[in-house]
C-alpha positions as CSV (number, residue, x, y, z in Angstrom):
1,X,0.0,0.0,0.0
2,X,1.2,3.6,-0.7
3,X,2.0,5.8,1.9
4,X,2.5,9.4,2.8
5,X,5.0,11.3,4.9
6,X,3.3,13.4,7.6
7,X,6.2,15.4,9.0
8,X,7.1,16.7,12.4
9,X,4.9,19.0,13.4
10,X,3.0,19.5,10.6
11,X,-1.1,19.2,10.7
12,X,-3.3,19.0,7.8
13,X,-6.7,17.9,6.1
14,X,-7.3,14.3,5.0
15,X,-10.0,15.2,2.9
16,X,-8.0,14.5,-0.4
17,X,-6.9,11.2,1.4
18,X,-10.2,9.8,2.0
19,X,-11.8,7.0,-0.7
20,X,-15.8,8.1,0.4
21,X,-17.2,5.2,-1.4
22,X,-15.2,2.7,0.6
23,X,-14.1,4.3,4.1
24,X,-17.9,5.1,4.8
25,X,-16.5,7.1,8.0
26,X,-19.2,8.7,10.5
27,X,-17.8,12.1,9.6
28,X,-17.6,14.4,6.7
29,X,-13.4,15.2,7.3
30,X,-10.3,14.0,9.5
31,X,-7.6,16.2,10.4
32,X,-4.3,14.5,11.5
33,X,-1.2,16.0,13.3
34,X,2.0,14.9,14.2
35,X,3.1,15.6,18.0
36,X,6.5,13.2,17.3
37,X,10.2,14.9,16.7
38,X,10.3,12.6,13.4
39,X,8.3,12.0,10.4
40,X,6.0,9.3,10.3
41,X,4.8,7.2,6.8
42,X,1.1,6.4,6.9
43,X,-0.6,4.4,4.7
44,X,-2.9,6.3,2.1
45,X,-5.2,6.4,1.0
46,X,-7.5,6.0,3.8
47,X,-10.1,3.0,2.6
48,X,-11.4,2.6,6.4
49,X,-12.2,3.8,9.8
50,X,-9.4,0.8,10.8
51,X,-6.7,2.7,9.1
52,X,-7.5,6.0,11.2
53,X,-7.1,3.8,14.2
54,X,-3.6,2.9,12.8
55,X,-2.8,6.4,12.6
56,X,-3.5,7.0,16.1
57,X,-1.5,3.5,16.9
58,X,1.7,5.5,15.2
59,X,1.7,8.4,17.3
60,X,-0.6,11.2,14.9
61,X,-3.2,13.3,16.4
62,X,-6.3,12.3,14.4
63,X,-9.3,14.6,14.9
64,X,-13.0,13.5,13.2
65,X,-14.5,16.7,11.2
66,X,-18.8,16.9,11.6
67,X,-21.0,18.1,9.0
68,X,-21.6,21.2,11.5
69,X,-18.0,22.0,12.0
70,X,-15.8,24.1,10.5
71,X,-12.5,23.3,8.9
72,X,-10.3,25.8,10.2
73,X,-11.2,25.8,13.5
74,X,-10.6,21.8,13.5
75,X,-7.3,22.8,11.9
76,X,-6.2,24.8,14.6
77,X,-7.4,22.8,17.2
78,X,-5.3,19.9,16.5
79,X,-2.3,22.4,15.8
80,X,-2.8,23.3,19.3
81,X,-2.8,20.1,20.1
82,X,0.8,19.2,18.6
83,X,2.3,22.1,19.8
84,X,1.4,20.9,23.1
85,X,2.5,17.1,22.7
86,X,5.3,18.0,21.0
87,X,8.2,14.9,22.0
């Protein structure tokens, strides 16, 4: 399976990631951070709520997005959120 590099640090949408058709996730979005001092390879793209799960099993940050939610504030919520867990 492919995979991409999230780097340290960094925080972004999965959006572009996400296979609707096949994940069928509970949520409209994900946004995923990386709190760790090194990069991290995920697998992508994301075909299940499983592989989120495996994203939280390597270490990322991995906030659902709802319908009623907006994008930017999720963003910088999980930035927050790495800048505090920063290792």
């Amino acid at each position: 399976m492919p995979k991409i590099v999230i780097e340290s640090g960094k925080v972004f949408n999965m959006g572009g990631f996400i296979i609707e058709r096949k994940a069928n996730l509970p949520y409209v979005d994900v946004i995923v951070g990386n709190p760790m001092r090194e990069d991290i390879k995920a697998p992508a793209p994301v075909y299940n709520k499983e592989q989120l799960e495996e994203y939280k099993r390597l270490g990322l940050i991995v906030e659902p997005l709802q319908e009623n939610e907006g994008l930017e504030e999720a963003i910088e919520k999980v930035k927050q959120k790495v800048k505090e867990q920063i290792k």
